[in-house]
C-alpha positions as CSV (number, residue, x, y, z in Angstrom):
1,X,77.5,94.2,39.2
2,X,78.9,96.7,41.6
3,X,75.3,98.6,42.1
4,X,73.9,94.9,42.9
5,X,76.5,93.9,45.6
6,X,75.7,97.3,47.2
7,X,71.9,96.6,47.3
8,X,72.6,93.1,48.6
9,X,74.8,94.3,51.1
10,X,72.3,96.7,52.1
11,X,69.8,94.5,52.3
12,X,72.2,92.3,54.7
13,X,72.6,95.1,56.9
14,X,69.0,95.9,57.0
15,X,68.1,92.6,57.8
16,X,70.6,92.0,60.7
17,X,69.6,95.2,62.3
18,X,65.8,94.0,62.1
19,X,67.3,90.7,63.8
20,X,69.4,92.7,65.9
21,X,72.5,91.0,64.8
22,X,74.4,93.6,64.7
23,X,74.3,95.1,67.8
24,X,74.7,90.9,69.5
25,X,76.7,90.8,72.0
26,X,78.9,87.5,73.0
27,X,81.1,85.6,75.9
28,X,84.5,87.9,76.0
29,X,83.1,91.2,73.9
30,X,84.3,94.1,74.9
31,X,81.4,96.4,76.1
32,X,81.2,100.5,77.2
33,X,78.9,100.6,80.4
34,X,75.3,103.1,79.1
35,X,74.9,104.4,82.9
36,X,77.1,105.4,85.8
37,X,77.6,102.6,88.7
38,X,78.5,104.9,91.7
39,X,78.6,102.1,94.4
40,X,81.3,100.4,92.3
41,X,83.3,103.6,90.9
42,X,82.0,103.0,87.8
43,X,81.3,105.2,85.2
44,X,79.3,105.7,82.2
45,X,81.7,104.8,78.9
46,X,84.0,102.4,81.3
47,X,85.2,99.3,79.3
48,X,84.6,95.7,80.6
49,X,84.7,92.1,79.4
50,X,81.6,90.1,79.7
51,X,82.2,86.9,81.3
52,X,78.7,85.2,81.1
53,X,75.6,85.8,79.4
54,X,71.8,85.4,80.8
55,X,68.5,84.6,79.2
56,X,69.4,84.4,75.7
57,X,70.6,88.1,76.0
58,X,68.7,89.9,78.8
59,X,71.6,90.0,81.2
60,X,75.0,90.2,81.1
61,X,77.6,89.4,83.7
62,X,80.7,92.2,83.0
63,X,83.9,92.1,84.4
64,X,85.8,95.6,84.9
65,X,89.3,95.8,85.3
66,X,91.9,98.2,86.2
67,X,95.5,98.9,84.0
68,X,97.2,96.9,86.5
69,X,94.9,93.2,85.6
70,X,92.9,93.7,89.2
71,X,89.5,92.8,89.0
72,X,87.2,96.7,89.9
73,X,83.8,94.8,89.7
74,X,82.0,92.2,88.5
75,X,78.4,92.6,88.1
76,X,75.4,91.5,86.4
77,X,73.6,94.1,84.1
78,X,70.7,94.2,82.3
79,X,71.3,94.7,78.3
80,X,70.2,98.1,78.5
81,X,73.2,98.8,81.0
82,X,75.4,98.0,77.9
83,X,76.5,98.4,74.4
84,X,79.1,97.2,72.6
85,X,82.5,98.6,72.5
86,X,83.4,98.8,68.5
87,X,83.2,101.9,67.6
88,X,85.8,102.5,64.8
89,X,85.7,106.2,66.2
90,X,85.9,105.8,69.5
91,X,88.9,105.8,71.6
92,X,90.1,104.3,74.9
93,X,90.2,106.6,78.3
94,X,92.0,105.6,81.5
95,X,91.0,107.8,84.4
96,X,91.7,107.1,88.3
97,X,89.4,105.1,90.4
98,X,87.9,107.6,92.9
């Protein structure tokens, strides 16, 4: 029985990624920024919220924030700007805003 729920789950996973599913991102996900945003001060691996999503998926309008709550920016990106941010071995970084 064990064995079989593995293969389903497999399967599941399989199938999602084909989908792309997995790698969905939502209204209020956390996301890591994929490319450095000089004019902003923004950096590759920065953390922000995303606020609104465009075209099913092909933009994304991200919200960055310092420590203190201040908005930093808030930009629309295309989805290849952008990944999610749920790495289970990842780890947050604060660093000063130049």
């Amino acid at each position: 029985m064990f064995w079989m729920e593995l293969q389903l789950q497999g399967l599941l996973q399989l199938t999602l990624k084909k989908l792309n599913f997995d790698n969905m991102i939502n209204e209020l996900d956390t996301i890591a920024l994929k490319v450095d945003l000089p004019e902003h001060h923004l950096k590759t691996g920065d953390i922000g919220t995303v606020v609104l999503i465009y075209n099913n998926g092909e933009a994304f309008e991200v919200e960055f924030v310092a420590a203190d709550g201040n908005t930093v920016a808030l930009k629309t990106l295309k989805a290849d700007m952008i990944r999610p941010a749920i790495g289970s071995k990842e780890i947050l970084h604060l660093r000063e805003i130049e």
